[in-house]
C-alpha positions in Angstrom: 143.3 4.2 96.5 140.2 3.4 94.7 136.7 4.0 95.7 134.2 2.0 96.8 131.9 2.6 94.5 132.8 2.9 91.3 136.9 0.9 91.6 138.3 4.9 90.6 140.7 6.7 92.1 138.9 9.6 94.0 139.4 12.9 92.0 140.1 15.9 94.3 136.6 18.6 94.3 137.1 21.1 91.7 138.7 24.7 93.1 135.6 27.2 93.3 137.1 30.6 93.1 135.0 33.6 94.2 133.8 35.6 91.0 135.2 39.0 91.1 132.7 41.6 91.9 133.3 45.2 89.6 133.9 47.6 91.9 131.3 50.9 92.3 132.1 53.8 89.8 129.8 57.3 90.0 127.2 58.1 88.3 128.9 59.8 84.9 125.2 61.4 83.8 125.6 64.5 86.0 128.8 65.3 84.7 127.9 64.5 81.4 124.6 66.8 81.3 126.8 69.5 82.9 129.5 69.3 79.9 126.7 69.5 77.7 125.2 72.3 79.3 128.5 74.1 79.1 128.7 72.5 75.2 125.5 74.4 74.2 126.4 77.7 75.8 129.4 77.6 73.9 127.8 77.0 70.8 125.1 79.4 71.3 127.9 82.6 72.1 129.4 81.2 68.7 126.3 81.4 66.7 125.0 84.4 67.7 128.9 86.0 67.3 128.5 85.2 63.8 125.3 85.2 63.1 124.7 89.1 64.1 125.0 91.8 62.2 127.8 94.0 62.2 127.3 97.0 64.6 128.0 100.1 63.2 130.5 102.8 65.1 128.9 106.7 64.9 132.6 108.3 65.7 131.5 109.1 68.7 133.8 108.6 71.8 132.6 108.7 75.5 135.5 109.6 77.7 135.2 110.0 81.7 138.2 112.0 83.1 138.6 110.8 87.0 140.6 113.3 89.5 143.8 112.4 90.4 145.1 111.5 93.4 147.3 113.5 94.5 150.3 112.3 95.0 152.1 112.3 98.7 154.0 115.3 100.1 156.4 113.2 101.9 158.0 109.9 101.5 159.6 108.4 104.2 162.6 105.8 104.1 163.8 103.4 106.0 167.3 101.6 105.9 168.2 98.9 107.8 171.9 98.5 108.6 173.7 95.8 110.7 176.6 97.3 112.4 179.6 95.2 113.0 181.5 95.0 116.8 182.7 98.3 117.3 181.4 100.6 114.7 178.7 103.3 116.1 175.4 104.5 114.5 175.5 107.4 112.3 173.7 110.8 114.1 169.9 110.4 114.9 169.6 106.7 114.4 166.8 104.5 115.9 169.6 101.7 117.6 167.7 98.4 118.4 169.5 96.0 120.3 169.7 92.4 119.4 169.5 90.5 121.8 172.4 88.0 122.3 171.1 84.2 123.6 171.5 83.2 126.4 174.4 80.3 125.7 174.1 76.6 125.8 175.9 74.6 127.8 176.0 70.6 127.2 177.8 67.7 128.5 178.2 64.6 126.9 179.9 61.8 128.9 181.0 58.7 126.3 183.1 55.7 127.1 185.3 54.6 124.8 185.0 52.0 122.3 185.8 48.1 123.7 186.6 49.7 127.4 185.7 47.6 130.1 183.6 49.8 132.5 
């Protein structure tokens, strides 16, 4: 259909898409300062390692004895054994008793498959 003002077709309005917005990263500086930081402490331990004379060793030795503990008089152990139905402990045993639970008793009630109830 043309328009009245001009005899052209109308053209559709251009398609205005929303420009995307970048989204918010950290700071990096911090971290940056901190690597460097750990950059120049490296560096300086380097230097100085080779940059130092060589120390010299006078033969001597210091040597610090510390008493032993002694060790102990007794050392107890302990065994654990599951006895099967019927067998009985062997002479001065500690017996624990399990205790058996208490048993569970459910019903389930199901019709059958295409029954008419």
């Amino acid at each position: 259909m043309p328009d009245a003002q001009d005899g052209q077709p109308a053209r559709p309005a251009p398609i205005t898409r929303p420009v995307p917005t970048p989204k918010a990263r950290p700071d990096p500086r911090p971290l940056r300062i901190a690597y460097g930081m750990g950059l120049l402490a490296a560096a300086t331990a380097i230097v100085t390692a080779l940059a130092s004379p060589p120390t010299t060793s006078t033969g001597r030795t210091a040597t610090v004895t510390l008493p032993a503990e002694p060790a102990p008089s007794v050392r107890h152990v302990i065994q654990y054994i599951q006895l099967q139905p019927g067998q009985t402990a062997p002479p001065n045993a500690a017996v624990k008793v399990v205790p058996t639970p208490k048993p569970r008793v459910v019903v389930v009630t199901t019709r059958q498959s295409g029954a008419k109830p």
